[in-house]
N, C-alpha and C positions, 0 to 999 in steps of 0.2 A: 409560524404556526401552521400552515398551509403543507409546509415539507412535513411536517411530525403529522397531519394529517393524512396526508399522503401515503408516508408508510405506514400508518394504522390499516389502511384501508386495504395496502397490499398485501399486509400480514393476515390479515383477515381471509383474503383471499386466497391465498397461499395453502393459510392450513386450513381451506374447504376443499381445496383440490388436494392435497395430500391426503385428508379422510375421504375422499370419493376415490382414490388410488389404492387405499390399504382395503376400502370394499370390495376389490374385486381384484387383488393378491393377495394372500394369506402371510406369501414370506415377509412382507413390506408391512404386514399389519404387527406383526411384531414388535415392531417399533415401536415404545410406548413415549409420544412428545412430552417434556416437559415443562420445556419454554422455547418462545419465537427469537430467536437470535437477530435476525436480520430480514428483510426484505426490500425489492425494489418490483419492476415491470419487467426482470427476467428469472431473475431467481429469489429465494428464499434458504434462511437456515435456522435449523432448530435443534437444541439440547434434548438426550433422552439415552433412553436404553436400548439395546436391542440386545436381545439372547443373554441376557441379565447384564451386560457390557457397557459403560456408558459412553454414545458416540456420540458426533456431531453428523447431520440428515442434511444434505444440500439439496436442494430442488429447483430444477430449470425448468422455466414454463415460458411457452411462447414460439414464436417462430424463430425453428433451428434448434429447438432444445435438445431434438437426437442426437443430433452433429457434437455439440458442445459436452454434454453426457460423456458420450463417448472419448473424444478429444479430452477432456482432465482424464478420463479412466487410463487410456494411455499414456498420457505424461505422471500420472501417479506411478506408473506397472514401470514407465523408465528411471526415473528420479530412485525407485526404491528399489531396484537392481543396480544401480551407478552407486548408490550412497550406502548401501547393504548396511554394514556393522558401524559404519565410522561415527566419525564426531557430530558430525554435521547430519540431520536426518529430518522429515519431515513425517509428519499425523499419518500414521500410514495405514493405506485402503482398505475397509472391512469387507465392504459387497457395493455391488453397482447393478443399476436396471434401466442401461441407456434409455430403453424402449419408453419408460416412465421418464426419463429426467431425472434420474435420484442415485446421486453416490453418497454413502458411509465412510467415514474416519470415525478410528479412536480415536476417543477426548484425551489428548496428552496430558497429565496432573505434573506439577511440580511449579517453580517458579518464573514469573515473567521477566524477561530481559531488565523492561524496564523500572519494575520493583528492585533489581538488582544495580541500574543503575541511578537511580533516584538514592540507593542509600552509599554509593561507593563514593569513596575521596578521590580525588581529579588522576590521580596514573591510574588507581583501577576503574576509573572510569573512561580512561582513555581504551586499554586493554579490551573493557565489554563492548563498547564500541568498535572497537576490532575485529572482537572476534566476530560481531555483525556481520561484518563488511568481510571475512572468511567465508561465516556459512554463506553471504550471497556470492561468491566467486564458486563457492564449490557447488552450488545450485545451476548455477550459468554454466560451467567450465563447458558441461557437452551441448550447448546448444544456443549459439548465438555466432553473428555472420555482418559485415560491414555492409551498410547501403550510402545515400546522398540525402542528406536533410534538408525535410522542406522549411517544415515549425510553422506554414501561416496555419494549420488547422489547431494550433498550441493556441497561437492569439488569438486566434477568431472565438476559441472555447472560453477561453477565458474573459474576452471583453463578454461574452453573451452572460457569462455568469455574474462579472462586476459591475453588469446592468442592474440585477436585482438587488442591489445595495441600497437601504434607506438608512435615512438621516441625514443631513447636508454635510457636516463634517466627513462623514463617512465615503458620503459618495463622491465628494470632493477628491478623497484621498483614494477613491479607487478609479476615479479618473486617471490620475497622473499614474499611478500604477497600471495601468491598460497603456498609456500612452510608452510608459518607459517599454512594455514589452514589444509594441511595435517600432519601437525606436530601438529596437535588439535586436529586430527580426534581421535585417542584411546583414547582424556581424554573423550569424549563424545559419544563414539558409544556404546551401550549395555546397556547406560540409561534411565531412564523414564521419557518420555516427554508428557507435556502436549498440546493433540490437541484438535484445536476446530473449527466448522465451518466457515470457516477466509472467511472476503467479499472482499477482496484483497484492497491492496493501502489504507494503513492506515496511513498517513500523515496528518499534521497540517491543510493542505489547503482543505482537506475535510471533513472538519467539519466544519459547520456554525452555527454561532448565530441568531435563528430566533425567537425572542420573549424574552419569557423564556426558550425555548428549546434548545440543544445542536445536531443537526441533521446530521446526516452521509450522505455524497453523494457519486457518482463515486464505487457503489459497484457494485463490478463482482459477479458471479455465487459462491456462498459459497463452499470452498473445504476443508478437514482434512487437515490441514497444522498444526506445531507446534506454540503455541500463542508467543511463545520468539520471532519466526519469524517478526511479526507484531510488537511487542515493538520495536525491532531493526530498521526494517524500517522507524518506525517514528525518533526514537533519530539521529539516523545518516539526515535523511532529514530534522530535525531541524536543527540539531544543522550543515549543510552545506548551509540554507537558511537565519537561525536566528541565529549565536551563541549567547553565553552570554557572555557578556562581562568580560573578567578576572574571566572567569569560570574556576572551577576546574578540570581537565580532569581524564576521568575512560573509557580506552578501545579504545582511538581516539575521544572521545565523552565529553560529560559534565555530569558531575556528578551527578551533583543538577536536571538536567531534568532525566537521569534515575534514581533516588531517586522517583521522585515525580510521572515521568509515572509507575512505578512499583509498589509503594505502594497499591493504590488499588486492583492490580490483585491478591488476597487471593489465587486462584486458583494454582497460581505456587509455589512451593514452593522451600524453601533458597535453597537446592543445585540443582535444576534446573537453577534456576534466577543465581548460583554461574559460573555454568559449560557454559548449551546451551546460556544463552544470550551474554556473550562475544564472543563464537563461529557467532552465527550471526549476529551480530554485523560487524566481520570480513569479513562475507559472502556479507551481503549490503555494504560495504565498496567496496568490491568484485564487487561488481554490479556497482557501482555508477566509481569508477574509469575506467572500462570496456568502459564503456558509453559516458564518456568523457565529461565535463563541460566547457560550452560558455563563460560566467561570468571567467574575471581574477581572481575577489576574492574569486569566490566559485571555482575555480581551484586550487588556494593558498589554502584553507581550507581546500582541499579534500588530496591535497600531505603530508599538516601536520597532518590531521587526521590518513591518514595510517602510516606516518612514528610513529606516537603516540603509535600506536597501536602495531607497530614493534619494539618497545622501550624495548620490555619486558612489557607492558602493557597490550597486549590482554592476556594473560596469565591467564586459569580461578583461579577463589580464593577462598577459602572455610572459 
């Protein structure tokens, strides 16, 4: 309750600083809000119109919000010179006012990935998963660079998050889940990972089908994160949104969708994808149980997901 108050409180504050912004720009008053999409303690986003058009309004507030402004408006100005016509494209930029903190996307209309794969039978379901796991290869292709992985700041985040876990069951079970990740940490710290300009929140549900194109929405300010990071995220929020039915499990997860999200990523290679993505795996796992889930069934999915994972599964394999 505490979190959902939380972001009331920001959203509220969000759109009184957005109305004290469009008081004194005329072009930014245009925007007519029509719902609060999101908030936190840096940004904000909100559904509406501008110039009769319906966008999506992002709003940075806070310290470094020019910088950050700025930085998405450039990686939007690259991304949509690299991706011009193709398959693969993202919400693309209507107007920006670093000086405010506020960039414009069109609202992409058509259907969500994951509507498409919530109704597919298991090959076209493997296929849409693919193609996933394409557009983020052709997202990455120009801008991503090898470094040395540490991961303690992975566990550290995440034991602080599986501290706020109540209920004794619960917290029982996110013991040993904090415990297994630092009992991960030596197979993976000191190896090469690869990172790449990640646009955060790489999930099923943001990605739409708009034509022939396959479009990314809901992308934050690009930052050096590891790419295993982002696969993880998605398989675990499929596969607790949409599982597959009488899927094979690999890590708490399903098999067959990481198969198929992985394959195109060339970039990573086998003992990266053997070691770090089980590791994160555990981490979003990490996240997701922290967090805590409304839905009984994706509550049920998430205790057998980690217990799966505790099985001796998250275990990396070479």
């Amino acid at each position: 309750m505490n979190s959902e108050l939380s972001e009331l409180e920001h959203l509220l504050d969000a759109a009184e600083l957005l109305r004290a912004i469009q008081a004194r720009r005329p072009a930014i008053a245009q925007f007519h809000n029509e719902e609060a999409l999101f908030a936190d303690g840096r940004m904000a986003a909100f559904r509406g119109r501008y110039n009769g058009a319906a966008v999506v309004l992002t709003l940075f507030h806070g310290e470094g919000h020019v910088d950050r402004t700025r930085r998405r408006k450039r990686e939007f100005d690259r991304l949509e010179t690299a991706l011009a016509d193709g398959r693969f494209r993202i919400a693309p930029l209507v107007a920006a006012w670093p000086g405010e903190g506020i960039t414009m996307t069109a609202e992409v209309t058509g259907r969500g990935l994951d509507a498409e794969i919530a109704a597919a039978e298991p090959a076209g379901r493997d296929a849409l998963v693919g193609e996933a796991g394409e557009w983020l290869a052709t997202v990455l292709a120009g801008a991503h660079r090898q470094a040395v992985f540490g991961g303690r700041h992975w566990v550290r985040n995440a034991a602080r998050q599986l501290a706020r876990v109540g209920g004794a069951e619960d917290r029982a079970l996110a013991r040993t889940l904090g415990t297994r990740l630092e009992a991960l940490l030596p197979t993976v710290a000191g190896t090469t990972v690869t990172q790449a300009l990640i646009h955060g929140d790489f999930r099923p549900r943001n990605l739409v089908r708009s034509g022939e194109a396959l479009c990314g929405i809901g992308m934050a300010v690009a930052q050096w994160m590891p790419v295993a990071r982002d696969l993880a995220r998605f398989l675990v929020d499929l596969h607790l949104t949409h599982p597959r039915p009488g899927g094979r499990r690999a890590f708490g997860i399903d098999a067959g969708d990481l198969d198929a999200l992985s394959a195109p990523l060339a970039l990573l290679e086998r003992r990266e994808r053997a070691r770090l993505l089980p590791f994160f795996i555990g981490v979003e796992l990490a996240d997701s149980f922290a967090q805590g889930a409304r839905e009984p069934d994706r509550s049920e999915a998430l205790c057998a997901a980690v217990a799966h994972f505790l099985d001796g599964n998250g275990l990396p394999l070479l």
